[in-house]
FITI-664814 format. One record per residue: residue number from 1; residue in one letter; x, y, z of N, C-alpha, C in turn. Coordinates in Angstrom, 3 decimals. Example, Ala and Ser with C-alpha at 12.3 -4.5 7.8 and 13.67 -1.06 7.14 Angstrom:
<recs>
+-----+----+----------+----------+----------+----------+----------+----------+----------+----------+----------+
!   i ! aa !      n_u !      n_v !      n_w !     ca_u !     ca_v !     ca_w !      c_u !      c_v !      c_w !
+-----+----+----------+----------+----------+----------+----------+----------+----------+----------+----------+
!   1 !  A !   13.190 !   -5.690 !    7.800 !   12.300 !   -4.500 !    7.800 !   13.200 !   -3.300 !    7.800 !
!   2 !  S !   12.850 !   -2.250 !    7.080 !   13.670 !   -1.060 !    7.140 !   12.900 !    0.030 !    7.870 !
+-----+----+----------+----------+----------+----------+----------+----------+----------+----------+----------+
</recs>
This chain:
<recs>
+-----+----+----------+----------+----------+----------+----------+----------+----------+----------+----------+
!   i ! aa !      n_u !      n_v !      n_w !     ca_u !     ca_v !     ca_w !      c_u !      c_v !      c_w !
+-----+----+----------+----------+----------+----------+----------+----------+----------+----------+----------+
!   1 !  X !   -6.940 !   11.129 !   -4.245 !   -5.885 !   12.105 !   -4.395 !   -4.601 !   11.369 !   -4.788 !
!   2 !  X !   -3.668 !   12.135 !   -5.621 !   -2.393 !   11.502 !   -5.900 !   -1.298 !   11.814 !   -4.961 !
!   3 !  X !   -0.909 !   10.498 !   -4.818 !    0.070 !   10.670 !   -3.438 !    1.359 !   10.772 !   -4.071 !
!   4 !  X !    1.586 !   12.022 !   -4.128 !    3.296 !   12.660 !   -4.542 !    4.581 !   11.679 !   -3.572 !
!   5 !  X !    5.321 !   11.467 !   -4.953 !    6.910 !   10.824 !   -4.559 !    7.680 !   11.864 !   -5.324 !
!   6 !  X !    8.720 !   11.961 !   -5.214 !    9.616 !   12.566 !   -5.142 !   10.398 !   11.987 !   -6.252 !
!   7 !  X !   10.135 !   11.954 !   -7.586 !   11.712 !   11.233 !   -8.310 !   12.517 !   11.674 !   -8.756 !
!   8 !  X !   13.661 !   11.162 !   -9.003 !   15.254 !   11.640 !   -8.852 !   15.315 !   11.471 !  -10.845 !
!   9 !  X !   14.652 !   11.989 !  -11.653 !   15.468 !   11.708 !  -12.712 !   14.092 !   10.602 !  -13.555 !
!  10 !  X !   13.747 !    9.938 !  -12.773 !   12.767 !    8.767 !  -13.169 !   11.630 !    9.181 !  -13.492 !
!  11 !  X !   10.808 !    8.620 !  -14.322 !    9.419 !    8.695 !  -14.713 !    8.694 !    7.920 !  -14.320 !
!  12 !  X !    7.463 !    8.178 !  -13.886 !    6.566 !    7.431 !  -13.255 !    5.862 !    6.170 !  -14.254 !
!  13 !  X !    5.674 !    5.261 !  -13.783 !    5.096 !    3.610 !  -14.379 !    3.929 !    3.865 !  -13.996 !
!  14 !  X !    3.538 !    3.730 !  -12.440 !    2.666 !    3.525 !  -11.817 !    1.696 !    4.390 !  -11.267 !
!  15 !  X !    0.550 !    3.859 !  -11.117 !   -0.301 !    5.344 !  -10.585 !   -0.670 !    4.985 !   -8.542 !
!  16 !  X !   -0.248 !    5.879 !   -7.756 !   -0.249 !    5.523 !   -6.687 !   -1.331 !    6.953 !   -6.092 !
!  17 !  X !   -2.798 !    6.716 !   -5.751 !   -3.556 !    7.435 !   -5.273 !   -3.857 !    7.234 !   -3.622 !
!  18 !  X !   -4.339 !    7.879 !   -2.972 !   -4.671 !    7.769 !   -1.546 !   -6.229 !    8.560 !   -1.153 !
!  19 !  X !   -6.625 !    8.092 !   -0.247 !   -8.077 !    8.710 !    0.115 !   -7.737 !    9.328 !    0.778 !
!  20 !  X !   -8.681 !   11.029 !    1.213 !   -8.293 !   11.905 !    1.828 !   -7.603 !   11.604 !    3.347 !
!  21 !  X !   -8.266 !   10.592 !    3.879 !   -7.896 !   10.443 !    4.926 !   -6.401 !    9.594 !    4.893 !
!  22 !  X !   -5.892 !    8.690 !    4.239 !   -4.614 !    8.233 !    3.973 !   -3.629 !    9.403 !    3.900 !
!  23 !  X !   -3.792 !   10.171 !    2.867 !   -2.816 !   11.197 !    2.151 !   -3.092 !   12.354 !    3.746 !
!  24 !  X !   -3.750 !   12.501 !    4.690 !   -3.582 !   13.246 !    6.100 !   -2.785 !   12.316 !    7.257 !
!  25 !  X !   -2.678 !   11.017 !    6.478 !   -1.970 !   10.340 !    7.658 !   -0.907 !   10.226 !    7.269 !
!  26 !  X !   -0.756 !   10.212 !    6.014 !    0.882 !    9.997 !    5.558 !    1.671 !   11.848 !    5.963 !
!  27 !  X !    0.800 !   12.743 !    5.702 !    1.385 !   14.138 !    6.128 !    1.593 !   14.502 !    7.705 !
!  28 !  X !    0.563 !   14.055 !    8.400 !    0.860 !   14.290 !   10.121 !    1.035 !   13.475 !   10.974 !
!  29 !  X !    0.645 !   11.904 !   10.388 !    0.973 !   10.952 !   11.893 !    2.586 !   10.212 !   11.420 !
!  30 !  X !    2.319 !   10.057 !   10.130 !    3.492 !    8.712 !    9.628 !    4.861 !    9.286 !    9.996 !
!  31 !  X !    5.359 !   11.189 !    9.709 !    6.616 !   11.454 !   10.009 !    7.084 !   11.697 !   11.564 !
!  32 !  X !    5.208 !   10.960 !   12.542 !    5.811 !   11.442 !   13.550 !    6.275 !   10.008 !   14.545 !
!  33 !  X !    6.166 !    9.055 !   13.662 !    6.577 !    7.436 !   13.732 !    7.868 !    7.143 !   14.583 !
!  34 !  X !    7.845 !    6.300 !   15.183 !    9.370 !    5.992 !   15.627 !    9.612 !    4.138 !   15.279 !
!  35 !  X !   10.945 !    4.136 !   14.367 !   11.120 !    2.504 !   14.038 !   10.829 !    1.883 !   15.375 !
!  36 !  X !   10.494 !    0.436 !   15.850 !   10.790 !   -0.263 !   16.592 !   11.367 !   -1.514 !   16.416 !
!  37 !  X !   12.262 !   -1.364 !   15.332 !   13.181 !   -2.191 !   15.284 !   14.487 !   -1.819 !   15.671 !
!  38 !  X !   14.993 !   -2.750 !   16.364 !   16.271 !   -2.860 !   17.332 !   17.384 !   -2.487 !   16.079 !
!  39 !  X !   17.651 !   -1.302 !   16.522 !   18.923 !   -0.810 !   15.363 !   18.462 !   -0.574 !   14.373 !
!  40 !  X !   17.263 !   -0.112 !   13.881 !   16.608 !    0.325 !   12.810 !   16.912 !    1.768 !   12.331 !
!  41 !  X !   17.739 !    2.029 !   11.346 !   18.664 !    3.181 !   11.023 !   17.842 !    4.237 !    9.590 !
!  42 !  X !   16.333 !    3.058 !    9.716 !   15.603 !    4.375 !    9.033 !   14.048 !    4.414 !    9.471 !
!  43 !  X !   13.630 !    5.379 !    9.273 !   11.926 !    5.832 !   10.129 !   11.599 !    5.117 !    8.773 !
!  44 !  X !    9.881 !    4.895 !   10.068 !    8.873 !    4.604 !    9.244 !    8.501 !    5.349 !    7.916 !
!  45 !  X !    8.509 !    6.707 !    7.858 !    8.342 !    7.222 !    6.877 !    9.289 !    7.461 !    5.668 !
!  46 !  X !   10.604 !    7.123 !    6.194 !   11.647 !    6.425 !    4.751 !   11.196 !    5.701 !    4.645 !
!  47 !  X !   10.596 !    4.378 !    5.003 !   10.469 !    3.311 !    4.693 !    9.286 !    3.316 !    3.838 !
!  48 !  X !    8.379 !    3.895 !    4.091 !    7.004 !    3.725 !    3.056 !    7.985 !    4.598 !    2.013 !
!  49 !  X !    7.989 !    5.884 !    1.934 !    8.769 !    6.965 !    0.629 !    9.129 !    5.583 !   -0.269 !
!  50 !  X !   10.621 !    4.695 !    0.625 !   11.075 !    4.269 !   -0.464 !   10.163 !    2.557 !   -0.914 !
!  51 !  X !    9.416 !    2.622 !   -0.645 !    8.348 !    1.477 !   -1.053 !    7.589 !    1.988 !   -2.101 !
!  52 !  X !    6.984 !    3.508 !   -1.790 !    6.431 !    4.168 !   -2.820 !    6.973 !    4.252 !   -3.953 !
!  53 !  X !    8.371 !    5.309 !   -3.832 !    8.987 !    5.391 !   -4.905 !    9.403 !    4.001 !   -5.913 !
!  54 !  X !    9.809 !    3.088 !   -5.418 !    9.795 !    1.829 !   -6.058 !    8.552 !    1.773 !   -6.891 !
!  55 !  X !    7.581 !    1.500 !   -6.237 !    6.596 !    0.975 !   -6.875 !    5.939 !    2.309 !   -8.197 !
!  56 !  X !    6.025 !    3.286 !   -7.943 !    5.885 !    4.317 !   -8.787 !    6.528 !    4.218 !   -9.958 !
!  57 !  X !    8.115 !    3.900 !   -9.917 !    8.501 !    4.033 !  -10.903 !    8.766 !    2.570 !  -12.080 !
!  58 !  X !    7.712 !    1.546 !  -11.200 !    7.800 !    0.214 !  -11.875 !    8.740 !   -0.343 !  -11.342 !
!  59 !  X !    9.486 !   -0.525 !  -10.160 !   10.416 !   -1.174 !  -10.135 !    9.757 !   -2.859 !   -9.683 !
!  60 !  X !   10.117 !   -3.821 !   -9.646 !   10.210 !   -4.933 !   -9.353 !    9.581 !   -5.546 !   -8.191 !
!  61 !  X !    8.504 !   -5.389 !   -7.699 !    8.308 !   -5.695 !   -6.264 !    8.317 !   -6.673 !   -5.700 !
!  62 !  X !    9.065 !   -7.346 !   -4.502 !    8.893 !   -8.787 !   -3.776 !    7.518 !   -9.170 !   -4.073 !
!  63 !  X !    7.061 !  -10.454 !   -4.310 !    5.810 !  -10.761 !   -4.603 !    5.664 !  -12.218 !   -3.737 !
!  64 !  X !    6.330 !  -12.886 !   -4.416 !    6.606 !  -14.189 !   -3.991 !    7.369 !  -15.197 !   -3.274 !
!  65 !  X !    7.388 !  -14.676 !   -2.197 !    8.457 !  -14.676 !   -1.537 !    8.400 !  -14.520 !    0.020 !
!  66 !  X !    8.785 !  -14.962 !    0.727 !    8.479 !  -14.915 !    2.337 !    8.535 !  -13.535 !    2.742 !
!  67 !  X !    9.546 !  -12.805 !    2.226 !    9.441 !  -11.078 !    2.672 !    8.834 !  -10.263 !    1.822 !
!  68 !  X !    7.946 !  -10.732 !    1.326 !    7.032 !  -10.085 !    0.014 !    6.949 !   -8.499 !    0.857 !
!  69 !  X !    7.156 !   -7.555 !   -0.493 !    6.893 !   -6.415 !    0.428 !    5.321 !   -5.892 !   -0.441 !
!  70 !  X !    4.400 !   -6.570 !   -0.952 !    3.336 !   -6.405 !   -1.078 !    2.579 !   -7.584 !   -1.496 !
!  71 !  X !    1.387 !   -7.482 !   -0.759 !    0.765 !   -8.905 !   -0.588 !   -0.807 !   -8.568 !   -0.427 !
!  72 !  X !   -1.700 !  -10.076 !   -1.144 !   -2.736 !  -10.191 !   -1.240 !   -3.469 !   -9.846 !    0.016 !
!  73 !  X !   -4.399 !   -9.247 !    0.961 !   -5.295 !   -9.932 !    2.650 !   -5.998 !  -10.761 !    1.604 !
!  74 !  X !   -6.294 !  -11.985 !    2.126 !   -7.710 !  -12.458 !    1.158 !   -8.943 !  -12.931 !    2.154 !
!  75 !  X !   -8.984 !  -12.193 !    3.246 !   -9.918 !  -12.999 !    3.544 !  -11.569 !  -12.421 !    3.518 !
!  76 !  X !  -12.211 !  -13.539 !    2.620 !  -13.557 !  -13.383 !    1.970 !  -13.331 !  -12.464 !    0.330 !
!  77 !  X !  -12.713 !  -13.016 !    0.157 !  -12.082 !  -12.690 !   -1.465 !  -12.467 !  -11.268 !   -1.677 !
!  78 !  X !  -12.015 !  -10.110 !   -0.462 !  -12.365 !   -8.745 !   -0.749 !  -11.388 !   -8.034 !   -1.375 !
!  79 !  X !  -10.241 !   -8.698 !   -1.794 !   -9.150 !   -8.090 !   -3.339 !   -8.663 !   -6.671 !   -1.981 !
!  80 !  X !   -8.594 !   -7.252 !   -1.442 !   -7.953 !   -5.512 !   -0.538 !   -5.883 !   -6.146 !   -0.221 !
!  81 !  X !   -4.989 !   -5.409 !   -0.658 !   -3.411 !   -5.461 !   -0.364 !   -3.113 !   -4.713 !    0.384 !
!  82 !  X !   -1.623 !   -5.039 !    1.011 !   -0.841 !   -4.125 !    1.487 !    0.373 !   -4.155 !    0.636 !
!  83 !  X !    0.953 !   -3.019 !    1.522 !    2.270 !   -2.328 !    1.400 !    2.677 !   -2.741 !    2.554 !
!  84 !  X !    4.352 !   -3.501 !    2.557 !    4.966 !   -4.597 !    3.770 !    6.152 !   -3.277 !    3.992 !
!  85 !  X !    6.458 !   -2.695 !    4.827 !    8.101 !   -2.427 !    5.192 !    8.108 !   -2.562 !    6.925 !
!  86 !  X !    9.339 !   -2.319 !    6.913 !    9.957 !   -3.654 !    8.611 !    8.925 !   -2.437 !    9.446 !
!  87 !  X !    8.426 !   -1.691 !    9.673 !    7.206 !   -1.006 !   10.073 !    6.195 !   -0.760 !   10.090 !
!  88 !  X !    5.813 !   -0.701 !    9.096 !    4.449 !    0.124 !    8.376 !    3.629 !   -0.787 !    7.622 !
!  89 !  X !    2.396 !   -0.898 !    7.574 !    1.569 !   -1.534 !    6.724 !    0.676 !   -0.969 !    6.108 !
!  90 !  X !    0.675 !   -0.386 !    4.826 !   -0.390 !    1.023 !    4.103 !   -1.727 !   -0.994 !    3.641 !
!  91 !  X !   -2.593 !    0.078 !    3.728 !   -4.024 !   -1.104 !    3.077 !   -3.972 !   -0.183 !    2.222 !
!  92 !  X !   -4.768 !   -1.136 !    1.019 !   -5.920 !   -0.066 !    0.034 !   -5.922 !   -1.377 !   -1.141 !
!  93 !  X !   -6.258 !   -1.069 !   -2.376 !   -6.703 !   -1.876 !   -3.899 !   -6.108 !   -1.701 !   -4.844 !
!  94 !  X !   -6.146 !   -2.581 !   -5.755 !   -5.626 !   -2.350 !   -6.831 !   -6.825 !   -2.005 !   -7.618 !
!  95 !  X !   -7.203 !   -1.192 !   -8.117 !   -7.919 !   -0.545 !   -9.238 !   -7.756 !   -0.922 !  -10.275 !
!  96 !  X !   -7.284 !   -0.929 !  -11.160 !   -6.468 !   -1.449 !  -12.330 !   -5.451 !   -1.385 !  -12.342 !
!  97 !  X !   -4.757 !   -2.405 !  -13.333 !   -2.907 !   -3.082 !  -13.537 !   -2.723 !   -1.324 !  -13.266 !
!  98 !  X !   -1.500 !   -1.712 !  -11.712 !   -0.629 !   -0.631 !  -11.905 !   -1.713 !    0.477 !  -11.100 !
!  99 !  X !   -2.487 !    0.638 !  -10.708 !   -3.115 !    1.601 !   -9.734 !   -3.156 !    1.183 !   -8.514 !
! 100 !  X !   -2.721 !    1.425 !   -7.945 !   -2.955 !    1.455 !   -6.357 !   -3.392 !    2.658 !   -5.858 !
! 101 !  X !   -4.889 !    2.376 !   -4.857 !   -5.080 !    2.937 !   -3.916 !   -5.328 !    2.761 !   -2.080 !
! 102 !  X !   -4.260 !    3.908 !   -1.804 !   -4.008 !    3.378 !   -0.341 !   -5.141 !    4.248 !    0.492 !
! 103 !  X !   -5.805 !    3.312 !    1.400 !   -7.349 !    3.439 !    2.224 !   -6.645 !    4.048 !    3.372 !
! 104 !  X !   -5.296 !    3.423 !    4.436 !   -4.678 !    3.476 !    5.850 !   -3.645 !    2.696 !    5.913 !
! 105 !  X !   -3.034 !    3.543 !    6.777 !   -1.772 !    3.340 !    7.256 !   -1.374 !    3.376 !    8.999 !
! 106 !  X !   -0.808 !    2.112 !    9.224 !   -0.183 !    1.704 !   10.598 !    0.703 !    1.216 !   10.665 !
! 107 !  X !    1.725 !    1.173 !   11.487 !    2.280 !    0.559 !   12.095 !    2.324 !   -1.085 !   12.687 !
! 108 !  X !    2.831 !   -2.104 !   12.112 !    2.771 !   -2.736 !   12.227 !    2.528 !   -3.770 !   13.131 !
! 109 !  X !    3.654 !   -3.406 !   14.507 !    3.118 !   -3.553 !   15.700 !    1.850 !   -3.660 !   15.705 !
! 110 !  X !    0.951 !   -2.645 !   15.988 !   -0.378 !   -1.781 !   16.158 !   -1.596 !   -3.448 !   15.404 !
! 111 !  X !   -0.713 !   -3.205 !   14.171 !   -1.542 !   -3.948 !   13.119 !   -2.034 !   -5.892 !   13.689 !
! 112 !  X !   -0.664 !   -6.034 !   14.287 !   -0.616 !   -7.206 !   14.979 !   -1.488 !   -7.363 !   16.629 !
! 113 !  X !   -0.700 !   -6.365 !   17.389 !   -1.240 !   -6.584 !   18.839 !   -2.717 !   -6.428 !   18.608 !
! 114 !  X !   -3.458 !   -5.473 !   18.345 !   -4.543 !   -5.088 !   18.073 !   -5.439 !   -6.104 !   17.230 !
! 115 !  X !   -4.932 !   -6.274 !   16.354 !   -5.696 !   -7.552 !   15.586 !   -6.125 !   -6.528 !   14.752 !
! 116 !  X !   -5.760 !   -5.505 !   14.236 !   -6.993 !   -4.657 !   13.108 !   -7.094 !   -4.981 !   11.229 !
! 117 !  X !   -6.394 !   -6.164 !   11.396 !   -6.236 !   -6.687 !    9.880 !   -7.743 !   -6.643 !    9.484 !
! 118 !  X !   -8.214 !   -7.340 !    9.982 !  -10.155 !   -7.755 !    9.939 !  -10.746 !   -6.458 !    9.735 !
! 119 !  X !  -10.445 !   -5.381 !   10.518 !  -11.014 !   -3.978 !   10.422 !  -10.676 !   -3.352 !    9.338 !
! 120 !  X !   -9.048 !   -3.551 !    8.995 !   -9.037 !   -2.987 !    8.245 !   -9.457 !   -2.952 !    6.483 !
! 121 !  X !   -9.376 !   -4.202 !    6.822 !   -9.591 !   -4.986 !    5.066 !  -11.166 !   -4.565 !    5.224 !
! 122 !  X !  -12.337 !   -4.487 !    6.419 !  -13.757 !   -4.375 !    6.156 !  -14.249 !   -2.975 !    5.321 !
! 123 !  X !  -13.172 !   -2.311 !    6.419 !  -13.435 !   -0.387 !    6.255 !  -12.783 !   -0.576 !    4.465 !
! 124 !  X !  -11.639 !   -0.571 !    3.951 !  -11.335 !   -0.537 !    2.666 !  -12.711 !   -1.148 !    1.857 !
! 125 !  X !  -12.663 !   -2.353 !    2.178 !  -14.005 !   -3.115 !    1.041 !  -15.163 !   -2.262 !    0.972 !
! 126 !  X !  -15.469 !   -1.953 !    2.550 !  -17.146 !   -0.956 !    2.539 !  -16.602 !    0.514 !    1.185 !
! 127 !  X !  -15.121 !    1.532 !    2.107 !  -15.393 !    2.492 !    1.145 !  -15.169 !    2.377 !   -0.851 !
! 128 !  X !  -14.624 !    1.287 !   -0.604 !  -14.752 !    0.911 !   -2.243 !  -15.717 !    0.684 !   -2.767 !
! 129 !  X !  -16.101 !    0.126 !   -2.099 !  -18.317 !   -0.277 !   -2.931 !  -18.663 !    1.165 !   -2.745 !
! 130 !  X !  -18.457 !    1.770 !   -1.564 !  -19.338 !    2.960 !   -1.730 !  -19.182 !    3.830 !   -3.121 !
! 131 !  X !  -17.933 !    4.250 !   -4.018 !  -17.667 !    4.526 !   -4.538 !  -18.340 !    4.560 !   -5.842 !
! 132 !  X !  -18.677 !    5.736 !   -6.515 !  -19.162 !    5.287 !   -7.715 !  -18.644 !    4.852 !   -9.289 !
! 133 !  X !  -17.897 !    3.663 !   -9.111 !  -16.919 !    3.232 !  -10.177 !  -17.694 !    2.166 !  -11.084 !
! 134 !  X !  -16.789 !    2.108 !  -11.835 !  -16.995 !    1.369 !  -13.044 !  -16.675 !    0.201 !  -12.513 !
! 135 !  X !  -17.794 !   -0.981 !  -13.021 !  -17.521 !   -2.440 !  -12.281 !  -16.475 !   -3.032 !  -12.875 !
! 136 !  X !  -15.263 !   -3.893 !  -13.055 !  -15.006 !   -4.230 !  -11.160 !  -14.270 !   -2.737 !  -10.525 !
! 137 !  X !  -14.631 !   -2.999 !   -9.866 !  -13.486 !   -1.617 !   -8.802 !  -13.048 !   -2.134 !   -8.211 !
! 138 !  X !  -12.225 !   -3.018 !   -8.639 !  -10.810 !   -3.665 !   -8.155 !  -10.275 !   -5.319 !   -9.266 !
! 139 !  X !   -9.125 !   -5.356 !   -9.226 !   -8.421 !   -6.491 !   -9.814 !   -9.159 !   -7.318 !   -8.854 !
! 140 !  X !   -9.135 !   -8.652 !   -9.512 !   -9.686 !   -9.747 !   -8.733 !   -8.900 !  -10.472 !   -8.950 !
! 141 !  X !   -7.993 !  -10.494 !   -9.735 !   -6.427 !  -11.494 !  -10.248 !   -5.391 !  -11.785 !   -8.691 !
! 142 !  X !   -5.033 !  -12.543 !   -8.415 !   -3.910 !  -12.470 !   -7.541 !   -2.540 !  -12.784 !   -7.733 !
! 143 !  X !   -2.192 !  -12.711 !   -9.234 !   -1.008 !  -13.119 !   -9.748 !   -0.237 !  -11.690 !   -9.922 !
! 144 !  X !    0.869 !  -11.642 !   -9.962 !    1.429 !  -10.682 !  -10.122 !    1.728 !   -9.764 !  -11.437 !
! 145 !  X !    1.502 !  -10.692 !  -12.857 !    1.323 !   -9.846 !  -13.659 !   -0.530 !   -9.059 !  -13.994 !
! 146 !  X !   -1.607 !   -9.523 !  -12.723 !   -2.843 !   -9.223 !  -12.709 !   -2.839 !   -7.500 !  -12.178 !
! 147 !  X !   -1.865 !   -7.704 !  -11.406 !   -1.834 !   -6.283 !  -10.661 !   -0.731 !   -5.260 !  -11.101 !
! 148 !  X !    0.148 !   -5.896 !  -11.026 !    1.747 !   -4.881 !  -11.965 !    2.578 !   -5.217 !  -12.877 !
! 149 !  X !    2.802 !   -4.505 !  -13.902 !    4.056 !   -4.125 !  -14.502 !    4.693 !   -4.123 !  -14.011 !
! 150 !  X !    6.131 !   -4.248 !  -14.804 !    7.442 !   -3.804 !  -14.455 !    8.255 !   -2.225 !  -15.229 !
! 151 !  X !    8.680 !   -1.817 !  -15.496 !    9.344 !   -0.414 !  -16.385 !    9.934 !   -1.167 !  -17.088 !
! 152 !  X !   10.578 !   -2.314 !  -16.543 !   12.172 !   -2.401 !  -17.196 !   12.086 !   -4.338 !  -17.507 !
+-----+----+----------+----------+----------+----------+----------+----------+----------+----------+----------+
</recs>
């Protein structure tokens, strides 16, 4: 499913899809989020919006960089990313340059205490194979012009 942003004027670059179950978590659990950062003056769910919207409209994304706000998991070369904001961590793939699809979404905390990185990168890899796509069904590149454009 296509996960609707909101743009102000802008045209979309990027294609940003979600699995049914993502696009139900971004509608009933994510707006019911509370930051837990000390003086944190925007919710979790601004915070993904404006990660989305960025990336939708091609903007520039941290890549390389200690606060990368999207980044490779690699472990066992299953091509599965996230989405970084001071909260939230969306999983899912890159499909082709410029597609992203997001599998789940947590809270970061959650993501850490819990340890569900391992879970989560397994569950994404399994429902992607399940899928009946055209081989590869997913970038295998980890460079940044492998996965995105820019607009501008």
């Amino acid at each position: 499913m296509r996960v609707e942003v909101e743009l102000e004027g802008e045209l979309p670059w990027r294609t940003l899809l979600g699995t049914p179950a993502f696009v139900d978590w971004m509608a009933n659990v994510l707006p019911t989020l509370e930051s837990t950062i000390v003086g944190g003056d925007i919710t979790p769910e601004e915070q993904v919006y404006s990660i989305f919207v960025d990336y939708v409209i091609g903007e520039h994304i941290q890549f390389h960089t200690e606060d990368r706000r999207f980044k490779k998991l690699n472990p066992l070369q299953r091509h599965v990313w996230e989405f970084k904001t001071l909260d939230i961590r969306v999983i899912g793939w890159v499909a082709s340059r410029d597609v992203f699809i997001c599998t789940y979404g947590e809270m970061k905390d959650e993501m850490e205490l819990m340890r569900l990185y391992d879970r989560y990168i397994a569950l994404t890899f399994g429902f992607r194979n399940r899928l009946e796509l055209d081989e590869p069904k997913a970038v295998t590149g980890d460079q940044y012009d492998d996965v995105l454009s820019d607009a501008n």
